[in-house]
C-alpha positions as CSV (number, residue, x, y, z in Angstrom):
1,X,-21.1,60.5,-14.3
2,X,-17.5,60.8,-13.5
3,X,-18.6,59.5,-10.0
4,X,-20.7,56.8,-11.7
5,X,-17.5,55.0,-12.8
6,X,-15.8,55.6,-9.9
7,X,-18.1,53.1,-8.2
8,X,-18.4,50.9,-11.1
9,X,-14.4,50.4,-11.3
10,X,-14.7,50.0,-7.8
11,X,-17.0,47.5,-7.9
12,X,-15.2,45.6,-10.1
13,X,-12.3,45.3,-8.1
14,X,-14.3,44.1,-5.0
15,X,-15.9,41.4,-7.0
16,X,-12.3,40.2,-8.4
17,X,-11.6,39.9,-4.5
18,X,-14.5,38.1,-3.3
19,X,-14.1,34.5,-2.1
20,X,-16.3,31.3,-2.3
21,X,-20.0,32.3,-1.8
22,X,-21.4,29.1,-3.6
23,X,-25.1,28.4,-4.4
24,X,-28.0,26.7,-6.1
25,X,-30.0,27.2,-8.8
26,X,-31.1,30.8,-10.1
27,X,-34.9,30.3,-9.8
28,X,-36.6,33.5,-8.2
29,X,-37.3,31.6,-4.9
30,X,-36.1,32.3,-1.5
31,X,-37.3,31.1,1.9
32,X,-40.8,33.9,1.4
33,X,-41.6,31.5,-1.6
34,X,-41.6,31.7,-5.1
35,X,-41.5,35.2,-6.5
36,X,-43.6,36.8,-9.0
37,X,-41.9,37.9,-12.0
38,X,-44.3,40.6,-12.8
39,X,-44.3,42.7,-9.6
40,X,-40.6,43.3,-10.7
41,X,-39.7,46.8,-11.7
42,X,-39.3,50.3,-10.7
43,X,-42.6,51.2,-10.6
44,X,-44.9,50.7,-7.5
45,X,-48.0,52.2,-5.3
46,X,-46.9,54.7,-2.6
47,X,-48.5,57.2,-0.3
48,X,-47.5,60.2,1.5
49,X,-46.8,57.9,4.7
50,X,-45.2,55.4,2.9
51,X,-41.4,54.6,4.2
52,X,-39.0,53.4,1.7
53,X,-36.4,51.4,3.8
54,X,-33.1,52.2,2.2
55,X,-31.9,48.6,3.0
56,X,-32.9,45.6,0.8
57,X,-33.2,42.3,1.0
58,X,-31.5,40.2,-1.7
59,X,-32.7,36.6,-2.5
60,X,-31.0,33.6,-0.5
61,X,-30.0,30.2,-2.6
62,X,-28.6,27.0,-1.2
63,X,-25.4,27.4,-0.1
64,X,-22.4,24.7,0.7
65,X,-18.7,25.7,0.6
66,X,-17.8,23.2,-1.8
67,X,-14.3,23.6,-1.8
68,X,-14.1,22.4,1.4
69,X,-15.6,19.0,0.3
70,X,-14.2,18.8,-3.3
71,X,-10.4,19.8,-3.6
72,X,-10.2,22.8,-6.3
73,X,-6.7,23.7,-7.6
74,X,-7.3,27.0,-9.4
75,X,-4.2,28.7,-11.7
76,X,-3.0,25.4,-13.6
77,X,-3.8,26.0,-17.3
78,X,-5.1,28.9,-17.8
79,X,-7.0,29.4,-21.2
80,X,-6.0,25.8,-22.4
81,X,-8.5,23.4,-23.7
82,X,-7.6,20.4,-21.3
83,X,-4.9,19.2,-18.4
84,X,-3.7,16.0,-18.9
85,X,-2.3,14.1,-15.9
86,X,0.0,11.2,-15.7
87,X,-0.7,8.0,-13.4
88,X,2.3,6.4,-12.7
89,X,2.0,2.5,-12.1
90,X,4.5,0.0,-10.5
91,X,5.2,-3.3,-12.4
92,X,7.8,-4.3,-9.8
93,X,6.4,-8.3,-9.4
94,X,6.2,-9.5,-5.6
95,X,8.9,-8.8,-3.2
96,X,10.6,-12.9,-3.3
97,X,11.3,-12.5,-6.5
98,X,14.2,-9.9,-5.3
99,X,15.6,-12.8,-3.3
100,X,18.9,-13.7,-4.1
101,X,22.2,-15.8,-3.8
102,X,25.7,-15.4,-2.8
103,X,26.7,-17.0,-6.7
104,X,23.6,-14.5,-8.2
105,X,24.7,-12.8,-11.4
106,X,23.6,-9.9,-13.1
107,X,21.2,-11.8,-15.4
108,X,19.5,-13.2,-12.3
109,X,18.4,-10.0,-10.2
110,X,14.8,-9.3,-11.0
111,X,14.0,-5.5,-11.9
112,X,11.3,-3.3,-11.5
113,X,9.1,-1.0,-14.1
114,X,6.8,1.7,-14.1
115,X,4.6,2.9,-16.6
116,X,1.9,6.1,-16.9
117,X,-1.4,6.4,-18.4
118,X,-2.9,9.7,-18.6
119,X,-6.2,10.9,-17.5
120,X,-7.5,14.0,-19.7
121,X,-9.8,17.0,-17.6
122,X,-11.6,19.0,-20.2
123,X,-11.7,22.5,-19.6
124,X,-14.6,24.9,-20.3
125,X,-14.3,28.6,-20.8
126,X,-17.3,30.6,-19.6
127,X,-18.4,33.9,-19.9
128,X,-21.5,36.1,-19.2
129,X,-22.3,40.0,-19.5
130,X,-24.3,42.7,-18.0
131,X,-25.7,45.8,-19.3
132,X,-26.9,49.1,-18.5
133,X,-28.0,52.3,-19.8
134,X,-28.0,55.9,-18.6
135,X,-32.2,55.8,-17.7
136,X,-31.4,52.6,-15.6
137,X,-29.2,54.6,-13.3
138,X,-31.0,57.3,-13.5
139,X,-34.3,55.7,-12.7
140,X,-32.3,53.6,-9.4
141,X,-30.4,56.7,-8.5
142,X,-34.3,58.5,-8.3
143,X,-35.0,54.9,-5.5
144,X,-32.2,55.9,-3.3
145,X,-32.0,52.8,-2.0
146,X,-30.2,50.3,-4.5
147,X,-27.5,50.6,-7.0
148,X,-28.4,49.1,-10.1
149,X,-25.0,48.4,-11.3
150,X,-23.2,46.8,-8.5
151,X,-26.6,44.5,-8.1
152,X,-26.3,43.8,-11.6
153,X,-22.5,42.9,-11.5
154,X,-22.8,40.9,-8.4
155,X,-26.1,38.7,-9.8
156,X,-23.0,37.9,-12.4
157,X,-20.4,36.5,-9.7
158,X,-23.7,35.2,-8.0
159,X,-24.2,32.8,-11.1
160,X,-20.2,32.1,-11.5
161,X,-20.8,30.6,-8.3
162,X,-23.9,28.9,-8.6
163,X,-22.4,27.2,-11.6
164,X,-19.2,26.3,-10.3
165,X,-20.9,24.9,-7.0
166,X,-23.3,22.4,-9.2
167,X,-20.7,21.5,-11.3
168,X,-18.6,20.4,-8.8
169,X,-21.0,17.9,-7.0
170,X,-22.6,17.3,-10.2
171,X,-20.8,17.9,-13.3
172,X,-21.3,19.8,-16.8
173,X,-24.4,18.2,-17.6
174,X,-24.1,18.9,-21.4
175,X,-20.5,16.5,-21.1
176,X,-21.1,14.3,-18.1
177,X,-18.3,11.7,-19.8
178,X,-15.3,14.2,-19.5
179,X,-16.8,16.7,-16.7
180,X,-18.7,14.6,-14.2
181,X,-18.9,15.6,-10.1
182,X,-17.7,14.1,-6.9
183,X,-21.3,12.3,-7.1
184,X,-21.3,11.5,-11.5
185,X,-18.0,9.9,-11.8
186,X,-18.4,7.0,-14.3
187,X,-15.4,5.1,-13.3
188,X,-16.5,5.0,-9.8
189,X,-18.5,1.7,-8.2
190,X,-21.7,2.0,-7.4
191,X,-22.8,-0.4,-4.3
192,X,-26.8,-1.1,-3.8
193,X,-26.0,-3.4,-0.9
194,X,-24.9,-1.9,2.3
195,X,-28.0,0.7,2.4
196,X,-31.1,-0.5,1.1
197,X,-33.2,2.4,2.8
198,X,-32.4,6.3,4.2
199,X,-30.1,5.6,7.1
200,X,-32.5,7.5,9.3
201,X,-35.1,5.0,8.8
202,X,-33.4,2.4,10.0
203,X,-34.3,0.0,12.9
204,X,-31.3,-0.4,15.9
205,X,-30.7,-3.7,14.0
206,X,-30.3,-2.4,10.7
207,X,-28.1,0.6,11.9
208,X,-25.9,-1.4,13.7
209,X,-25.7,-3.8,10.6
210,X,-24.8,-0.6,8.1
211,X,-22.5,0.7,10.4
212,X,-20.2,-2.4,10.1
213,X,-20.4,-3.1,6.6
214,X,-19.9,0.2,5.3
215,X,-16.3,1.0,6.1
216,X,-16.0,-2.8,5.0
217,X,-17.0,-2.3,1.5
218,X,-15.0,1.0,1.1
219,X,-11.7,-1.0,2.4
220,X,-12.7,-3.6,0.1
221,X,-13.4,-1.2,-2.7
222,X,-9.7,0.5,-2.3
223,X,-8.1,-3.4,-2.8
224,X,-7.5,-2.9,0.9
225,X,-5.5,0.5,0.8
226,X,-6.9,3.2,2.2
227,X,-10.1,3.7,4.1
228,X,-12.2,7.0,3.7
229,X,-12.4,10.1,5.4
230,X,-15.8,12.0,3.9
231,X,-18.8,10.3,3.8
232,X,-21.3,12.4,2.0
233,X,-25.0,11.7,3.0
234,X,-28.5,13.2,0.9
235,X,-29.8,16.2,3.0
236,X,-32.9,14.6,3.3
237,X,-31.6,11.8,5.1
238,X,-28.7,13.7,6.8
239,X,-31.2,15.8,8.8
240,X,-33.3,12.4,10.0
241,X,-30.2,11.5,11.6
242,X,-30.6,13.7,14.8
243,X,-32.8,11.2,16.2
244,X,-31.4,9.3,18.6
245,X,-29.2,5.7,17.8
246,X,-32.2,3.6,19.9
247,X,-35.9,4.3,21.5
248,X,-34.6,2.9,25.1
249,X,-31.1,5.2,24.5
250,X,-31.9,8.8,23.7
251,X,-29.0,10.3,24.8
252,X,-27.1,9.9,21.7
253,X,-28.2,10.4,18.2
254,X,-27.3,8.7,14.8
255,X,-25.3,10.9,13.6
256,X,-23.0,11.1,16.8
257,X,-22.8,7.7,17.0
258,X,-22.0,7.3,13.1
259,X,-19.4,10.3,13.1
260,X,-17.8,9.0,16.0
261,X,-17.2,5.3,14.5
262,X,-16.2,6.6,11.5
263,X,-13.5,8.9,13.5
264,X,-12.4,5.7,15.5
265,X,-12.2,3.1,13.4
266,X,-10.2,5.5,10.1
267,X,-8.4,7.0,13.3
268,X,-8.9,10.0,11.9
269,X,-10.1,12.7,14.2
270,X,-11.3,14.9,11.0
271,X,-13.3,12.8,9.4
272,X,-16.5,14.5,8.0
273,X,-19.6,13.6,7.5
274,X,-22.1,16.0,5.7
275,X,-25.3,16.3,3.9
276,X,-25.4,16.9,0.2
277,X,-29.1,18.3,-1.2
278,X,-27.5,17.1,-4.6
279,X,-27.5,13.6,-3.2
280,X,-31.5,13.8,-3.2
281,X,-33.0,12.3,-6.5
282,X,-35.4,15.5,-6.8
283,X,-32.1,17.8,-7.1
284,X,-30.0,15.3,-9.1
285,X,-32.4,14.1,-12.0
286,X,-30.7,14.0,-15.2
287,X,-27.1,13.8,-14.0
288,X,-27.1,10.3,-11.6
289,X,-30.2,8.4,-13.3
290,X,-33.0,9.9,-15.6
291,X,-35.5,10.2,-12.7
292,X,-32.7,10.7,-9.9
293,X,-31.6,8.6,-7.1
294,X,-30.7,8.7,-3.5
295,X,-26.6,8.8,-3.6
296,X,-24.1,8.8,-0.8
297,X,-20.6,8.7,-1.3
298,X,-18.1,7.7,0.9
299,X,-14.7,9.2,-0.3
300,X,-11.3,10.8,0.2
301,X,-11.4,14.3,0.2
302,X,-7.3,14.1,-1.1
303,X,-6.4,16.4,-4.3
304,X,-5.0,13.1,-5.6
305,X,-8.0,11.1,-5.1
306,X,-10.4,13.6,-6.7
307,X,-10.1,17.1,-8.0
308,X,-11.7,20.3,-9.5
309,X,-9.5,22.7,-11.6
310,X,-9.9,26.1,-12.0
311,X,-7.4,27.5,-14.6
312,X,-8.8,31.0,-14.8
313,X,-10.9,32.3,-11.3
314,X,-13.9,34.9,-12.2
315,X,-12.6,37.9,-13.7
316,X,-15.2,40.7,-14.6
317,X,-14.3,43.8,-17.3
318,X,-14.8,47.1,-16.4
319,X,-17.7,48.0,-18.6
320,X,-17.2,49.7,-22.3
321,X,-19.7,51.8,-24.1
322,X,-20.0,52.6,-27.9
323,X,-22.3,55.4,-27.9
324,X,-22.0,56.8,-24.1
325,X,-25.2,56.1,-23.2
326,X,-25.0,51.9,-22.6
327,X,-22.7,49.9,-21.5
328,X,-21.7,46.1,-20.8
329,X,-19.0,44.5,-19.0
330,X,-18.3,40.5,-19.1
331,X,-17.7,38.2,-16.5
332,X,-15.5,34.9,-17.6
333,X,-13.5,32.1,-15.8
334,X,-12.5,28.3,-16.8
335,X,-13.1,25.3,-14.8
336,X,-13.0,21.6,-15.4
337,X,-15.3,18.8,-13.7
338,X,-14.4,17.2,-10.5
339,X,-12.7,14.3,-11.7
340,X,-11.7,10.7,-9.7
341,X,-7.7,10.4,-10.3
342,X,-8.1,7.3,-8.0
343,X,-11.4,6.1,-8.6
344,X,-10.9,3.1,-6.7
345,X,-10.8,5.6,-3.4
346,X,-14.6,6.6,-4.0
347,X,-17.7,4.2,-3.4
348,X,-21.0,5.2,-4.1
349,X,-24.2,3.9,-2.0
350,X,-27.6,4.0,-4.3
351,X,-31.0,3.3,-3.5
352,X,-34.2,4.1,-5.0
């Protein structure tokens, strides 16, 4: 037993360690289909030349390092209830009003203003728990090929992750108003013009036609300040763009030929472009419309354009017992929605 919390402690500090290893959904599916819940247990058929393999095979969700897409500051207001953060606006008037003459007095030199309007993010504290009991162990120590309680306590990160992954693209579907996603932002335009129909289904005409409107409409969108460097496309359509840009030309595909205009005309060699399954109406239902909708979203991936907090990263509790024979140790963290400090530099692109 002594040994037993030896590895549980341990454990427990790898888990602290771990980085982002985001996914979707908790449904017992994987890539083998879905799984039946009652062939799960200890218990199963063996023979005398049956070979239990001692390596397993864990189930495998969809995965997207989301951080990478939507900025995440963790550490700022731990255990608070919100983070409020100023905008700062110029009220300077245009630059000839500054204009002056040689016989100009003091009363005559326009002056300049600012003022600040805050923007709240609401912060939600989460926490889980696992459990265990002596026969558990007992029972997968008797397997000799899984441990019970580092399974159990990674399923735990497992669904921190999940969650935090969703939420970010998504938002807190219980409080979509003050924890939207990079793709639920209220304050954020919606344009149903520029594509009327999955990219990848477009003609030669029609592509070339979307190509130069898009970055248009984003400029436009900005009041002709900054132009975009993420474009965020649904998976479904995202993986139609390998085909190539025209029947007669198949040496370069849509996606080339899109990444690379975006790259030249921003003049930004890093622009990304990426595809989102939460920008699929079957996988966002409920957050962007009732029945969900096709949603790209052209954006600036800029901590000051939009931003996920995370005041307190997982943390997981060595597991207590009362009666030394269970125990349970909690899992908890605090994260806000990924919210549009400059909505104005986000544009969405619907279509049904």
């Amino acid at each position: 037993m002594k040994e037993h919390f030896k590895r549980l402690i341990k454990g427990a500090k790898l888990l602290n360690s771990l980085g982002w290893n985001p996914s979707m959904g908790m449904t017992l599916r994987n890539a083998n289909g879905d799984v039946d819940a009652s062939s799960l247990g200890y218990q199963y058929t063996v023979q005398t030349t049956t070979q239990i393999r001692a390596q397993v095979i864990r189930q495998k969700f969809y995965e997207i390092p989301f951080a990478d897409y939507v900025p995440v500051v963790p550490g700022t207001g731990a255990w608070m209830e919100d983070i409020k953060t100023n905008l700062v606006y110029d009220t300077a008037g245009s630059f000839e009003t500054g204009v002056i003459s040689v016989a100009s007095g003091p009363s005559q030199i326009a002056t300049v203003d600012v003022g600040t309007a805050p923007v709240t993010a609401k912060i939600a504290t989460w926490a889980k728990g696992y459990m265990y009991s002596v026969p558990e162990v007992q029972k997968a120590l008797a397997a000799n090929n899984w441990d019970v309680v580092s399974s159990k306590m990674e399923t735990l990160k497992r669904n921190w992750d999940l969650g935090l992954q969703k939420v970010a693209f998504l938002g807190f579907l219980p409080d979509l108003t003050n924890m939207p996603g990079l793709l639920t932002n209220a304050s954020v335009n919606i344009n149903t013009g520029v594509i009327t129909k999955n990219i990848s289904s477009m003609t030669a005409a029609e592509f070339a036609t979307f190509v130069a409107a898009i970055l248009a409409a984003y400029f436009a969108n900005s009041n002709n300040t900054v132009l975009p460097d993420s474009f965020e496309i649904p998976m479904s359509d995202y993986l139609g763009l390998v085909t190539p840009i025209a029947s007669g030309f198949p040496v370069v595909s849509q996606l080339d030929y899109l990444l690379d205009a975006f790259k030249k005309a921003t003049q930004n060699p890093n622009f990304k472009v990426f595809g989102l399954a939460y920008g699929d109406a079957a996988n966002n239902a409920g957050y962007v419309a009732a029945g969900g909708k096709y949603r790209a979203c052209l954006y600036r991936n800029d901590p000051e354009s939009v931003k996920m907090d995370l005041p307190v990263d997982f943390i997981l509790t060595p597991a207590g017992t009362s009666n030394n024979f269970q125990w349970q140790g909690i899992g908890a963290g605090q994260f806000t929605g990924a919210i549009a400090y400059r909505p104005a530099e986000m544009l969405y692109f619907d279509h049904t």
